[in-house]
N, C-alpha and C positions, 0 to 999 in steps of 0.2 A: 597586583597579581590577578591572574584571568580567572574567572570563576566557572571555565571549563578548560579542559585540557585538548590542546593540537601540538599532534605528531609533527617534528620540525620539518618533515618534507609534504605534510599538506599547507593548501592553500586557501584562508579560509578570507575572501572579502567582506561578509555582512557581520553584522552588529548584530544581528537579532539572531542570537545564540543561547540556550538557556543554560542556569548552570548547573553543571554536575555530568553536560555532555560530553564523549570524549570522540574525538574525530582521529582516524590513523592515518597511517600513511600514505602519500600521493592522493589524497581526498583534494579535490576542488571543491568549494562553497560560494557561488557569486554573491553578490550583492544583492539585497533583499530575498535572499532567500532565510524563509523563517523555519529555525530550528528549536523545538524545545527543550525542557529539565530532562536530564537524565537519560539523551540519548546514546546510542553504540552506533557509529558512522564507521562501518571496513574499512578496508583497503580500497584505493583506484576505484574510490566512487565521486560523483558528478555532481551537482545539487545546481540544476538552475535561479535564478534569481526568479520571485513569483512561486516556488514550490514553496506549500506550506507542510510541516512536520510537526507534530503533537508531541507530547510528552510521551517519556518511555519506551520511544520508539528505536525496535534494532532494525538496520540496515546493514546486511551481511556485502560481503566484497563486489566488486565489480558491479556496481548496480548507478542509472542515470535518472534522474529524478529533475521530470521536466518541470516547465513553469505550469501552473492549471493541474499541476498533479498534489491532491491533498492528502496526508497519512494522517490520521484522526490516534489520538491515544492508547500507548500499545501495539499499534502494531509491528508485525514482522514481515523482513524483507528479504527471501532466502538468495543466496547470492544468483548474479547474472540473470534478473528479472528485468522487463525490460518491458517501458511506458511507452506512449505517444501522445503527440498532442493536437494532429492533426488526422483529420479523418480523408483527405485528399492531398497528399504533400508534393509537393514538387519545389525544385528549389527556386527560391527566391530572385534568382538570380538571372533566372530563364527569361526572355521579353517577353514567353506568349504567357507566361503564370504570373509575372511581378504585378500584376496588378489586383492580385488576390492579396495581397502581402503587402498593401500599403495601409492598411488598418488589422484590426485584430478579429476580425468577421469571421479567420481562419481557422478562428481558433475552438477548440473542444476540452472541456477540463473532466477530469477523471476521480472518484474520489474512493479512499479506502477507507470502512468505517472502525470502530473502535473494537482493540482486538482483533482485530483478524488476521491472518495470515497468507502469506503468499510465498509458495512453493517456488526453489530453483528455476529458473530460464521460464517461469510463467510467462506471458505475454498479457498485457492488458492493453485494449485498442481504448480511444481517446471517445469519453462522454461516458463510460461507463461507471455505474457506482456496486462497491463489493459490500453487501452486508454485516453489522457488528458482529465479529468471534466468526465470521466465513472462512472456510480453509479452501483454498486455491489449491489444489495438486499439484507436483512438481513438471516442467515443460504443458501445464494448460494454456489454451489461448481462451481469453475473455472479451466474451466480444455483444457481450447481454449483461443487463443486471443481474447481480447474484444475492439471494437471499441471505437475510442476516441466520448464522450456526449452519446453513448449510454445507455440505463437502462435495466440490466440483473437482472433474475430472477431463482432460481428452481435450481431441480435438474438433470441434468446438467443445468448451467446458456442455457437460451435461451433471444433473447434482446425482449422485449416487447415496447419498445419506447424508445425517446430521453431525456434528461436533460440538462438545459441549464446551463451556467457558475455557477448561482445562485444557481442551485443546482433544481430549480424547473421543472415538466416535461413539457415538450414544445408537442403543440398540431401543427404537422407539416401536412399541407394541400396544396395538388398543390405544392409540393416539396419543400415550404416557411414555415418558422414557427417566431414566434414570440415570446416572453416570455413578460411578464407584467413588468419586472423589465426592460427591455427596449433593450434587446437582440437581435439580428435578425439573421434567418440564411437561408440557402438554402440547399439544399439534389441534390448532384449531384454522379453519381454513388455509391449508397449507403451508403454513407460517408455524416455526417453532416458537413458544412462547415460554421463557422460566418462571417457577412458582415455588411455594414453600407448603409442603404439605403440613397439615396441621391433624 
């Protein structure tokens, strides 16, 4: 008996599945692509071989999950969000480009860190890394580093404010912020940083 669960019309090729993940329906999984404990894989999602996936990570429907794309622990994947892997693509197939494509030169990995999130049809371009508990706003394109609790928006993402672990937005005042859920952090060289008041 499998020690995670796939919907009878997905397709899952790799072994490196963790258990307690459940994959649904019409999901493709190539081979080596690595999946952790306790993920939620939607509907008519993708998962290249070379994509690595962390533990407790949701991936909502329609979403493609290239190779060189990494989901670090926890995170979320709001549906019809949408990677890349190459930062000049053209097909492979082409005489005047195949010779970009006979090694992996071409290639740009993208990484999302622990916690964080990513909003509906966001876009993230190839090489870029999204900061732990970062919220992506829904239809942003990312196409810069984003700092870890920050909350980006638009088009190009620009950060509009902070997010706390919880996920809610922290109103940071006098370089201190607070979150209700009982959070605390400090802002020191632009960077949020959490702490425990004593």
């Amino acid at each position: 008996m499998s020690e995670f669960y796939v919907h009878p019309t997905a397709i899952v090729e790799s072994q490196l599945i963790g258990a307690g993940t459940r994959i649904w329906a019409f999901t493709h999984i190539l081979k080596d692509a690595m999946v952790g404990k306790n993920c939620n894989i939607g509907d008519h999602c993708f998962i290249e071989g070379g994509a690595k996936i962390g533990n407790n990570v949701t991936i909502k429907n329609s979403n493609m999950i290239w190779e060189g794309v990494t989901l670090e622990d926890g995170v979320f994947v709001g549906p019809h969000v949408f990677f890349t892997n190459d930062l000049y693509p053209r097909s492979p197939r082409l005489f005047e480009a195949k010779h970009r494509y006979e090694n992996h030169g071409w290639f740009t990995n993208s990484y999302v860190g622990y916690g964080a999130s990513l909003g509906a049809a966001a876009v993230i371009l190839a090489g870029n890394k999204i900061g732990e508990f970062a919220m992506v706003g829904a239809a942003t394109l990312v196409s810069k580093d984003i700092k870890p609790y920050a909350l980006v928006v638009g088009n190009p993402a620009r950060q509009v404010g902070w997010v706390c672990k919880c996920g809610l937005r922290l109103s940071v005042k006098e370089n201190f912020g607070e979150c209700d859920c009982g959070f605390t952090y400090r802002l020191e060289n632009e960077q949020l940083i959490p702490f425990e008041l004593t």
